[in-house]
N, C-alpha and C positions, 0 to 999 in steps of 0.2 A: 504493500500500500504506500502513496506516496502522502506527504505532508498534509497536517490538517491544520489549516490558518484562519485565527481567530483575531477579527480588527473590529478594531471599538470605535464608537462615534462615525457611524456611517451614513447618519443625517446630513451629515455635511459635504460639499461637493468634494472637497478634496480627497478624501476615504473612502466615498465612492467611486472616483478616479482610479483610487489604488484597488479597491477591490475587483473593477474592474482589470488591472494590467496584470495583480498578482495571480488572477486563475490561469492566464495562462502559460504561466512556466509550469513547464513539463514534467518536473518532481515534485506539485503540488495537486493533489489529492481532490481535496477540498476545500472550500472559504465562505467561513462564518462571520456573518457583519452583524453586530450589537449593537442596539441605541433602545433610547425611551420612548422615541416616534419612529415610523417606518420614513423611509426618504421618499422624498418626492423626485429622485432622480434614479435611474435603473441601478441596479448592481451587477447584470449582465449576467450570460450564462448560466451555471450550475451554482451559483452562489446563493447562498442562502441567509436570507434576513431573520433574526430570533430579536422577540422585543425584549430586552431587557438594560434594567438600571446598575449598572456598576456600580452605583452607590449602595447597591443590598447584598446580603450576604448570597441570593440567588445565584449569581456570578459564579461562584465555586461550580453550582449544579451545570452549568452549561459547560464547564469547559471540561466536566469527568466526563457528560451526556454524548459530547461529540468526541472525545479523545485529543483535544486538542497539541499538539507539539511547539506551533512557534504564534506569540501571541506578538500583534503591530499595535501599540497604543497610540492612535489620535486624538483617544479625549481630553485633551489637552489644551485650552484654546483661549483667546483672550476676550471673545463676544459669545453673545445666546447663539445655539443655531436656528438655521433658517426656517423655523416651524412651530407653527402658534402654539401659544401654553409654554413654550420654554423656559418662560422668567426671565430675571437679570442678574445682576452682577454676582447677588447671595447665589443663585442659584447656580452659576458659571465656577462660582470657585469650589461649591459642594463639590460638583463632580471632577476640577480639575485637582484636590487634594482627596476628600472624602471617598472621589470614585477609584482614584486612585491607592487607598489606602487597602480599599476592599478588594482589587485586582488582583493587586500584589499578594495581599493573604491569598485569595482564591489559584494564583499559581503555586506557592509554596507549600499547598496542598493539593499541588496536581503534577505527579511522579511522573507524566508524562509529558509536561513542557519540557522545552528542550531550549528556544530559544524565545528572547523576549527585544522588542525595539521600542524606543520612546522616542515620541516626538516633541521635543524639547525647543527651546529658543533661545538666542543670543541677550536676551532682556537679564539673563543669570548675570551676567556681567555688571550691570547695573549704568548710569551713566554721569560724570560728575565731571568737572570741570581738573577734576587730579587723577584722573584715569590715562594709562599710556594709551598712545598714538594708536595702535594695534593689540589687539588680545588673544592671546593662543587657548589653547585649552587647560593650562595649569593657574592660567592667571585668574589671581581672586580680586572677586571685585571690592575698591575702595570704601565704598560704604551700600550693603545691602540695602536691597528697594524695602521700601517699607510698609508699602502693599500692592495692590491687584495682582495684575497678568503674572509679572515678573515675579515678586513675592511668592505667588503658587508656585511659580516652576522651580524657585529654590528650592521649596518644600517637597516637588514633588521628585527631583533629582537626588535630596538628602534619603525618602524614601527606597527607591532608586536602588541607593547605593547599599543600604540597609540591603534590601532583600537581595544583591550580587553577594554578601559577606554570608546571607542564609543560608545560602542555592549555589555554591562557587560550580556545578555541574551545569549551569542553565549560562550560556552564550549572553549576554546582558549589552545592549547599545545604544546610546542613549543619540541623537542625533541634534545637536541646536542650530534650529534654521534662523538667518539673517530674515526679513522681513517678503514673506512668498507674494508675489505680482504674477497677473497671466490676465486673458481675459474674461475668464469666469470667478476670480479670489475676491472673496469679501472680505475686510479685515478691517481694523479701525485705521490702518494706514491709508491703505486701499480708497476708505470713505472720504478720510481726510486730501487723499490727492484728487478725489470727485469731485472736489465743494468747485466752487468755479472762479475763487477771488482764496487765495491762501494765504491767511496768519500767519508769518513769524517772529522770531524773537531779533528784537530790535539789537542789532552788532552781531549775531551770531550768521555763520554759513556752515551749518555741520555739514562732517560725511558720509554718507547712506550706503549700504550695499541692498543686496535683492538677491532673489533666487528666485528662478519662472515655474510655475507651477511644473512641466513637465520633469522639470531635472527634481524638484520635491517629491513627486510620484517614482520617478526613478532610480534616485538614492534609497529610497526606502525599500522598493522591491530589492534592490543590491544588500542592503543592511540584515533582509528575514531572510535572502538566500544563504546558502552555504556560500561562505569564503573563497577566491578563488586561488590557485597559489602563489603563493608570493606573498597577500593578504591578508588584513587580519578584519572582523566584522565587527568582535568584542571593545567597546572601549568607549571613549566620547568623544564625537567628532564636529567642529564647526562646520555647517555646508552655507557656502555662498557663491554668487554668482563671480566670474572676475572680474577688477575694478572698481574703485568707489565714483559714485558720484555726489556733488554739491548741492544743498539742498535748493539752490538757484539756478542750477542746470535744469534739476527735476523739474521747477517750475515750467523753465523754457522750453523745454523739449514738451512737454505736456498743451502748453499753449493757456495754461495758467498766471494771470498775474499777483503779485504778492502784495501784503500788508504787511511792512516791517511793523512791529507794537512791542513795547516795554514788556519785559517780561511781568511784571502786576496785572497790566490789562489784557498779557493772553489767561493770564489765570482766572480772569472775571468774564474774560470771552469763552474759556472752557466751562465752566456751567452755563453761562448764556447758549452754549450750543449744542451741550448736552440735555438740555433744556426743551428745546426742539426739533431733537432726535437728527440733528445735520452729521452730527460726527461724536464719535466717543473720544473725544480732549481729553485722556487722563493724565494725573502727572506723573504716570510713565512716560506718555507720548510728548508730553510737553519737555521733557528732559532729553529724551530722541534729538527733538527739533533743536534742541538747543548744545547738546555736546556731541551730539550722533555717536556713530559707536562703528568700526573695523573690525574687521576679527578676521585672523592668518587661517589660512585653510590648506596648510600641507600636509595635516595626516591627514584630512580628504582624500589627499592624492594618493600618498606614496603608502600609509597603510590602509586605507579602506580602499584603497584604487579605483576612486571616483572622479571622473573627470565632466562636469558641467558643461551642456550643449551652448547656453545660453548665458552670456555676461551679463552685467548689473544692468548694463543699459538696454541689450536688450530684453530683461525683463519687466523695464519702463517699457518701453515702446510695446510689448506686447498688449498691457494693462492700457495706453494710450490710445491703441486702437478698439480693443474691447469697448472702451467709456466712449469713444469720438472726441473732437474737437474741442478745444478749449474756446477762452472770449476769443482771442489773439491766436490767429496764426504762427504755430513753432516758429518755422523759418524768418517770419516779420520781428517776430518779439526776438528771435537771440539777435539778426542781425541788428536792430535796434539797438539794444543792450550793449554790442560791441562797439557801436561808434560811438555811443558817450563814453565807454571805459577807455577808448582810444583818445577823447579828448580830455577828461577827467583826469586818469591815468598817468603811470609811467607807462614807456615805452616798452613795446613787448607786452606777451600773454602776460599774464599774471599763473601762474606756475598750480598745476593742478586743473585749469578751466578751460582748458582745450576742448575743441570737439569730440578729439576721443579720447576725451580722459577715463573713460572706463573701459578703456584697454590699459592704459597706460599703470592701470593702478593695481594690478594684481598684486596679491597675498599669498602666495602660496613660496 
């Protein structure tokens, strides 16, 4: 018999995505997708949906029921998913620490997982104005977040690591994605590049990186497979797209234009716009905008031997064309933007703001 794979949070497009790509690797068996609502989007093939809450002790029963071996967690995530009755934010963090509390038990009691993947995020790092340049994967961060998105994935990484020190038999990988773009990803970032006039912080131009949905789908399926040689699966790896971009490129290439504002009135403008559900402004995301945040991805490469289709910026442009058009025309608004920085300016680029600076900026 071949593999039997069990992925959590399959309400959401991105899970679905995967459950979709993972049935058809040839040494997988079967694929079991769990959630609290059935998806409004296919799961494809022989996959099969079971309703249940990860936040109950049930979870055990399913995964003795099916035999499961390599368990993919998605329930991990920084918004409600897309399906009414969801809740909010109390109920976002239930499932991304609580659901995760009860998983983990529910594998540590199932002799027959074998291997387990999380899908984790770059938010672990946290983001402060005394953070280096670049973050590898050893690096701790400066001062931990002190709640939401990030907060949970500390918690849910500490747990994590907990049940690898239970289980040292169970393949354990945790994967932290830089911020996923494509044309079908909803995220508070995502929302935030939709608005159509963007907020930011007055003196600041962080650094952004991205990952496109498809290399997110396909690191993952690489992550629950077996190893290939040379490779290792087990461990924790940064996945980002190559290259950084400025969070004033983003604008431009988007056809977005900006509201520089003091950082007091984006804080006053994040509940005014939480307010009427335009964008979730939290002060994670407000901390984003304002320090942004890098992270090196060589053992992406060399020991998980993943290599990304798609750079930062083409993970903009993919997400660019999904939404359509901004007020401004890309091409009008950067050329614009250059001839005042040509007259304003010293002479020459300014170092980093080139057109293909998200080639130029790889990490790895």
């Amino acid at each position: 018999m071949g593999r039997v794979v069990l992925v959590t949070g399959v309400a959401r497009p991105l899970a679905g995505r995967f459950v979709r790509r993972v049935q058809r690797e040839s040494d997988v068996d079967r694929v079991i997708g769990v959630d609290t609502a059935e998806p409004a989007h296919r799961l494809g093939g022989a996959a099969e949906f079971v309703p249940a809450d990860i936040r109950q002790p049930d979870i055990t029963g399913v995964l003795a029921r099916y035999g499961v071996d390599t368990v993919v967690h998605m329930d991990v995530n920084a918004s409600p998913p897309p399906v009414p009755g969801s809740g909010g934010r109390g109920s976002v963090k239930e499932v991304n620490v609580i659901g995760t509390m009860q998983l983990l038990g529910a594998c540590q009691k199932a002799p027959g997982v074998r291997r387990l993947v999380v899908k984790s995020t770059t938010s672990v790092y946290g983001g402060t104005s005394r953070d280096p340049a670049v973050f590898d994967e050893s690096t701790s961060a400066k001062s931990l977040p002190g709640g939401g998105f990030a907060k949970d994935a500390v918690e849910v990484e500490g747990y994590v690591r907990g049940f690898a020190r239970r289980r040292p038999d169970v393949s354990v990988t945790v994967l932290r994605f830089a911020h996923v773009l494509g044309a079908s990803m909803d995220s508070p970032l995502a929302s935030y590049f939709a608005l159509p006039v963007l907020p930011t912080v007055l003196g600041y131009d962080p650094r952004l990186q991205f990952v496109h949905e498809d290399d997110a789908v396909e690191v993952l399926r690489l992550a629950a497979h077996e190893p290939r040689r040379g490779t290792l699966s087990a461990g924790t790896f940064n996945i980002a797209g190559d290259g950084t971009l400025l969070l004033s490129q983003c604008a431009r290439r988007l056809g977005r234009p900006t509201v520089p504002m003091p950082l007091p009135a984006i804080r006053w403008g994040r509940s005014l716009l939480q307010s009427v559900g335009v964008a979730d402004f939290s002060p994670e995301q407000v901390r984003l905008l304002t320090h942004g945040r890098v992270v090196r991805t060589t053992q992406m490469r060399e020991v998980l031997g993943f290599e990304p289709r798609f750079t930062t910026g083409g993970a903009l442009a993919a997400f660019a064309r999904g939404r359509g058009p901004g007020l401004l025309p890309p091409e009008k608004l950067a050329h614009a933007v250059d001839r005042v920085a040509a007259v304003v300016g010293p002479p020459g680029e300014a170092p980093g703001r080139g057109p293909r600076d998200e080639e130029a900026g790889r990490h790895g």
